[in-house]
C-alpha positions in Angstrom: 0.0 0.0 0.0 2.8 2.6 1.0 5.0 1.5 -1.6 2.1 2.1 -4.3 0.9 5.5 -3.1 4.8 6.9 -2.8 4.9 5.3 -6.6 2.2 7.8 -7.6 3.5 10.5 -5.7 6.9 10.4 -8.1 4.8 9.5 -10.7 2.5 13.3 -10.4 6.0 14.8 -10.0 6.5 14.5 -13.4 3.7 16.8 -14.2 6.1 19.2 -12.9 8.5 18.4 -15.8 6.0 17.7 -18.7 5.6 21.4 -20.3 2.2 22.4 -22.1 3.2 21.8 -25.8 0.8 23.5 -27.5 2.7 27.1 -26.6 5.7 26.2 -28.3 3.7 26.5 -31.5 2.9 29.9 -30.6 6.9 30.5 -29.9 7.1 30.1 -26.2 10.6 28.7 -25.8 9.9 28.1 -22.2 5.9 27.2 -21.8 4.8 26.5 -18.6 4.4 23.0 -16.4 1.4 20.8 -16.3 1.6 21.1 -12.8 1.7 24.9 -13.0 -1.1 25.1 -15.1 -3.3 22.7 -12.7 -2.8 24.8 -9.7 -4.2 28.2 -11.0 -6.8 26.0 -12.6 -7.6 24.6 -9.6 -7.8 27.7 -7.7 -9.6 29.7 -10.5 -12.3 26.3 -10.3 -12.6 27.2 -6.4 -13.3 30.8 -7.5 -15.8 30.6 -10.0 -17.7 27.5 -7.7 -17.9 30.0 -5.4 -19.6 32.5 -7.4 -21.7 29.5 -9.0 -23.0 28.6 -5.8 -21.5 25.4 -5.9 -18.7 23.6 -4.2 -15.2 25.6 -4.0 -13.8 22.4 -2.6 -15.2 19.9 -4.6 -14.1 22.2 -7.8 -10.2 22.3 -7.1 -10.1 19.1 -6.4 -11.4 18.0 -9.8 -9.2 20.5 -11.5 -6.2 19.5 -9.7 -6.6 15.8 -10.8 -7.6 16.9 -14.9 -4.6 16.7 -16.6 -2.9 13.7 -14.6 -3.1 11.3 -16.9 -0.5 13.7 -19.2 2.3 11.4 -17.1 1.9 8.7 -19.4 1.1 10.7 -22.7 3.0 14.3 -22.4 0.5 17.6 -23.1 -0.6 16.2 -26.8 -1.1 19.5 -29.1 -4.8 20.0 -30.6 -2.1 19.4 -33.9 -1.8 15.8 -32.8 -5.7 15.6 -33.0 -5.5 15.1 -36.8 -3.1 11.8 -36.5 -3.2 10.4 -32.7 -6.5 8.9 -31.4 -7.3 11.2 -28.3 -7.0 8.8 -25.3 -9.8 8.5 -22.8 -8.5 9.7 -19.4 -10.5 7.4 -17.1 -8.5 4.6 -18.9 -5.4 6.3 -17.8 -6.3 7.0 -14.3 -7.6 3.3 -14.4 -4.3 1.9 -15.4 -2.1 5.0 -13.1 -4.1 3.7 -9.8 -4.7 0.0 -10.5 -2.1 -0.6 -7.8 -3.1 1.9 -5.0 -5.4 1.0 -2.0 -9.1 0.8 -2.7 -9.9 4.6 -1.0 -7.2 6.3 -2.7 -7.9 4.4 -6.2 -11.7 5.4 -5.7 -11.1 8.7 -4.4 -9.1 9.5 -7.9 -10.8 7.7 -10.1 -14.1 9.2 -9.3 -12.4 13.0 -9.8 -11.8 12.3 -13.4 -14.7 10.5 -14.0 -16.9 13.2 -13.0 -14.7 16.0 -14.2 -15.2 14.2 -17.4 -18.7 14.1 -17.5 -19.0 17.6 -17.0 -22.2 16.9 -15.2 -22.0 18.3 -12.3 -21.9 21.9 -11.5 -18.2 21.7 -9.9 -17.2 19.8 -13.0 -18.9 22.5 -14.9 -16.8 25.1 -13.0 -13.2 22.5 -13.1 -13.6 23.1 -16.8 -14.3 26.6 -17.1 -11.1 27.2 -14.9 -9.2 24.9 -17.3 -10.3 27.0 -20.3 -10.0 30.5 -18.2 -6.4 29.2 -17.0 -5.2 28.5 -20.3 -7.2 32.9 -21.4 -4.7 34.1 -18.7 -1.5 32.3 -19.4 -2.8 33.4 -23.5 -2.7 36.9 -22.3 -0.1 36.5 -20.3 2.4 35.4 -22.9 0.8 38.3 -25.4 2.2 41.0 -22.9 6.2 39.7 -23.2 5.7 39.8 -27.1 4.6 36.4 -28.0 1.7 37.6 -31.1 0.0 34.1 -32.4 -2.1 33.4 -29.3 -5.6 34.8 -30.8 -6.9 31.0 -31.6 -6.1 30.4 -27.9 -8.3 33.5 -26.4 -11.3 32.3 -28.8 -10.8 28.8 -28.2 -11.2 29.5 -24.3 -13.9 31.6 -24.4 -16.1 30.0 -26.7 -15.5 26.8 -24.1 -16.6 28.9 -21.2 -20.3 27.6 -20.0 -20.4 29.7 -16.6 -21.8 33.1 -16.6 -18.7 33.7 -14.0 -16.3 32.3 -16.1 -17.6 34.4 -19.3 -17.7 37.6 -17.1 -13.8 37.0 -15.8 -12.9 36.3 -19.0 -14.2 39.6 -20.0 -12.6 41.6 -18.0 -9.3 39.8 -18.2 -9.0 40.7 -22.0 -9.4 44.6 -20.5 -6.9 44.5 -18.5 -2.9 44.1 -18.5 -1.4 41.1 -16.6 0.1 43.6 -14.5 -2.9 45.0 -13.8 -2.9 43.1 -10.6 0.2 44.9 -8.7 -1.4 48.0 -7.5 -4.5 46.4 -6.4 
């Protein structure tokens, strides 16, 4: 049991190593972690739940398990789509937790299965804050020069299903990425 759980422990490390490959198309030379982009997710998903009316808890903890499964297939590009068959994450999370204990195994493998679904209104909100996550860093990167990020910005919004999500997406695109610092 120990021996499997610290297994998947090293294993989620290397979502701090795997970058998010679609930004090197754009010219990032340096695009952020998987793991970086799953903990603003997950705390943009406890945001906009909270706003929703729905769980803040329940919302970062789907968020923070989304992209796990990118340990055993790297960040594909929406490139890829064209000649790779997109694999279904609860297979992955099946095959990544076969070997822990039944609660941990359960616990996981219920995250992705509902944030899959996208049934739920926390799944709803994991989602948005995927799609918002991936507006900011967009804008983000625009500000330190990086121009072809447009398809990005339209592709998240037009994802967006939450009326909070669509509103702080909104006013993102108004203001700088600085914009934060003197607030």
């Amino acid at each position: 049991m120990s021996e499997a759980l610290a297994s998947f422990g090293y294993e989620l490390g290397i979502l701090k190593r795997v970058r998010r490959s679609g930004w090197w198309h754009a010219g990032v030379r340096d695009p952020e972690s998987v793991g970086e982009h799953s903990l603003r997710a997950a705390q943009l998903a406890a945001l906009l739940a909270a706003e929703e009316g729905a769980s803040p808890e329940r919302a970062a903890f789907l968020a923070l398990w989304h992209d796990t499964q990118e340990t055993r297939t790297g960040d594909l590009p929406l490139t890829a789509g064209d000649y790779l068959r997109k694999p279904e994450p609860r297979q992955i999370t099946a095959d990544q937790t076969a070997a822990l204990p039944e609660r941990s195994r359960d616990l996981v493998r219920s995250a992705v299965d509902e944030y899959e679904t996208r049934e739920s209104p926390e799944a709803l909100c994991a989602k948005d804050a995927d799609k918002l996550e991936m507006l900011l860093q967009a804008l983000e990167y625009r500000d330190v020069g990086v121009r072809p990020v447009d398809e990005w910005i339209e592709s998240a919004r037009k994802g967006l299903k939450t009326e909070t999500a669509r509103k702080v997406a909104e006013a993102a695109m108004t203001l700088s990425p600085l914009a934060w610092r003197g607030r």
